[in-house]
C-alpha positions in Angstrom: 104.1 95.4 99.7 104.3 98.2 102.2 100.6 100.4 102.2 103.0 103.8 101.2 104.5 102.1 98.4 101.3 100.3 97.0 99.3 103.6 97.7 102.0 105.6 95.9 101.2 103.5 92.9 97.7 103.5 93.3 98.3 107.7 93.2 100.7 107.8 90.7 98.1 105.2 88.4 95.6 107.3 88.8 97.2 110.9 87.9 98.9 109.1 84.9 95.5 108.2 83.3 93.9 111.3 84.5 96.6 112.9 82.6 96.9 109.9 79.8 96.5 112.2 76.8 100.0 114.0 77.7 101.7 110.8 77.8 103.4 108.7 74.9 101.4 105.4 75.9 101.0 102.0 73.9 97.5 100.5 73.5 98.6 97.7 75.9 99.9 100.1 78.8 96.9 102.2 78.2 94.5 99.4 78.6 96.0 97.5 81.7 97.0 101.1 83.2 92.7 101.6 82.4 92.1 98.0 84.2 94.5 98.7 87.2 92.3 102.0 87.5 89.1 100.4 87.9 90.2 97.7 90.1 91.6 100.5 91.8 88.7 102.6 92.2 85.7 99.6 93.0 87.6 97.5 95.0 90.5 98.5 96.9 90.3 102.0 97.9 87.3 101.4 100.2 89.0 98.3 101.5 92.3 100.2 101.8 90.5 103.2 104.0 88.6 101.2 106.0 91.4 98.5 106.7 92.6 99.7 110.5 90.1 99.0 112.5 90.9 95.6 114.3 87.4 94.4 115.3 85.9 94.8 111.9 89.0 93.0 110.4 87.8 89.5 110.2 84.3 90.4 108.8 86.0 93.0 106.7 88.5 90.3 105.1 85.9 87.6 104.1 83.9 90.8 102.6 87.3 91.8 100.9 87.8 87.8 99.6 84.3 87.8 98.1 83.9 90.8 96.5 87.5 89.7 94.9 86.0 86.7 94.3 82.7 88.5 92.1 85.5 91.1 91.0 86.4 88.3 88.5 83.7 87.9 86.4 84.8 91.8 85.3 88.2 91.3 85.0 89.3 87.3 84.9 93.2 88.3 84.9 93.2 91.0 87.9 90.2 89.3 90.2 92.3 85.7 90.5 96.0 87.6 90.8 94.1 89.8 94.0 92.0 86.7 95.2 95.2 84.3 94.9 97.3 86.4 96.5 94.8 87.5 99.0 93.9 84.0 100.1 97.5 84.0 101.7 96.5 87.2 103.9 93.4 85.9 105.7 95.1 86.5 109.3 92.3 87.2 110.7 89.9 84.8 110.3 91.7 82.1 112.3 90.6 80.7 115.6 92.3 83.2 117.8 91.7 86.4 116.3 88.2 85.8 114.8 87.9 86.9 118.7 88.1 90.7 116.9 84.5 89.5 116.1 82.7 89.1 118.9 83.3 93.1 119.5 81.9 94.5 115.7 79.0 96.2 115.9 77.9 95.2 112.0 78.7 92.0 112.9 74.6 90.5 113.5 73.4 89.3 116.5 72.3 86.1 115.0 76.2 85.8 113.6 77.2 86.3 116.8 74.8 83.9 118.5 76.1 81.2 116.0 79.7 82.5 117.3 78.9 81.9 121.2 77.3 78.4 119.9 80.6 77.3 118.3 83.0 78.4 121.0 80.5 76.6 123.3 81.0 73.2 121.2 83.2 73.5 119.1 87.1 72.1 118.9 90.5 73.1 118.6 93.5 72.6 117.3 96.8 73.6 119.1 98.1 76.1 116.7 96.4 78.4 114.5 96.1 77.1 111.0 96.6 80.0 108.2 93.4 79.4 106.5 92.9 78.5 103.2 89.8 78.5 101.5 88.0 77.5 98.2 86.1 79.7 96.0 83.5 77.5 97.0 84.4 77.8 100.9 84.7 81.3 100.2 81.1 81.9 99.0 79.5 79.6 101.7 81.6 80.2 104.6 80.7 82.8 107.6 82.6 84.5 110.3 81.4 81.5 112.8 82.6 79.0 111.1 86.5 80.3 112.5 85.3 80.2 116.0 86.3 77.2 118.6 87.5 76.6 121.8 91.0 78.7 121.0 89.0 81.9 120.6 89.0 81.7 124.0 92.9 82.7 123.6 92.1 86.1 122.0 89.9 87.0 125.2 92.6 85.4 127.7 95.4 87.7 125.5 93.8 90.7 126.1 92.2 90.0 129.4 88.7 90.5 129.2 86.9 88.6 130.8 84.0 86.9 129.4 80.5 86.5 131.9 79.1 88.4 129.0 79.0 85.6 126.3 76.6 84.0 128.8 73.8 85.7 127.3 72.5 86.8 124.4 74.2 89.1 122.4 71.9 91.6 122.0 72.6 92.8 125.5 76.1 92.6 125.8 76.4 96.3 125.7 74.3 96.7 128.6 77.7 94.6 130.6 80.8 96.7 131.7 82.5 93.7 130.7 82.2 93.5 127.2 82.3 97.5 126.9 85.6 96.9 128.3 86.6 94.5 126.1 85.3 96.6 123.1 87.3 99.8 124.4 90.4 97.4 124.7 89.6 95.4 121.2 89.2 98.8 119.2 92.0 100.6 119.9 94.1 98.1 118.4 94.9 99.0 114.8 95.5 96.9 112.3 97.7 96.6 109.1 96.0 95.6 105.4 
C-alpha cells in the first residue's frame, strides 16, 4: 500500500480511538481498532520515520523483521500478518544492495570486518535472489551473511571505487574514497 494511504489510516486509527467514546463502536471494532493502535504506536511509527535513509536500510529491515518477529508474543494474530507479509519486502538485504551497508555508521566495525571477509571469499549467484528467511534464519542471521562477490555490483553501480575495503574499517573515513561513496550512498532515498 502507498506510505500516504497507510499513514492516513494509521492517523485516522489513531484520532478514532482518541476520540472512541463519541463513536457508536462494537466490542470487536473497539478491541482490534485498540490492537491496530498499539501495533501502531511500538512498532511501525519509528520504523515508518526512520525508513528513507538508504544506507541504514538493510540493517534497518532485519531490525524491522525481528522486532516483528518478538512483536508476536504480544499480539499472535497482528505479529505473523506484519512478519508474513514483511518477509516479501526484504529488498534490501540481497547481495547487491546489502552494499547500502558498508556506508552506515551504526553498522559495527566488527560487522563490517565480517562484511569485507565475505565479499573477499564468498560466492555468487547471477541474479539476486528475493530472500526469504525463517524465523529461525531471522533470529540468527546478520547483515554479513547477504554479502558476496555481487556486492561488488552495488559499488560498480554507483561508481565508487573501493581501495578503501583494503583496510580495516575503522579507518575508512579517514579515505576520500569511501567519504565519496558515503556522500553518493546517502543521498539516495528509499521507499518503506
Amino acid at each position: 500500500m502507498h506510505h500516504a494511504r497507510w499513514m492516513s489510516k494509521v492517523l485516522y486509527g489513531l484520532k478514532i480511538f482518541l476520540f472512541r467514546d463519541e463513536f457508536t463502536l462494537t466490542t470487536e471494532e473497539l478491541d482490534s481498532l485498540r490492537r491496530f493502535v498499539i501495533f501502531t504506536v511500538k512498532v511501525y511509527l519509528e520504523a515508518w520515520f526512520r525508513a528513507a535513509s538508504g544506507v541504514s536500510a538493510p540493517r534497518r529491515d532485519l531490525e524491522f523483521a525481528r522486532c516483528l518477529l518478538q512483536y508476536v508474543a504480544e499480539d499472535k494474530h497482528i505479529g505473523k500478518q506484519t512478519l508474513h507479509t514483511f518477509q516479501n519486502h526484504f529488498w534490501y538485504l540481497n547481495e547487491q544492495l546489502i552494499g547500502f551497508a558498508f556506508f552506515d555508521d551504526l553498522v559495527p566495525v566488527d560487522t563490517k570486518r565480517e562484511m569485507v571477509l565475505r565479499l573477499r571469499v564468498g560466492s555468487g549467484s547471477q541474479v539476486a535472489p528475493r530472500v526469504t528467511l525463517t524465523k529461525e534464519q531471522l533470529k540468527n542471521t546478520k547483515l554479513s551473511d547477504f554479502v558476496s562477490l555481487n556486492t561488488m555490483m552495488f559499488f560498480d553501480s554507483l561508481r565508487i571505487e573501493t581501495d578503501f575495503l583494503n583496510f580495516d574499517p575503522g579507518q575508512w573515513n579517514d579515505f576520500p574514497t569511501y567519504n565519496f561513496g558515503k556522500i553518493r550512498a546517502t543521498n539516495i532515498k528509499v521507499n518503506f
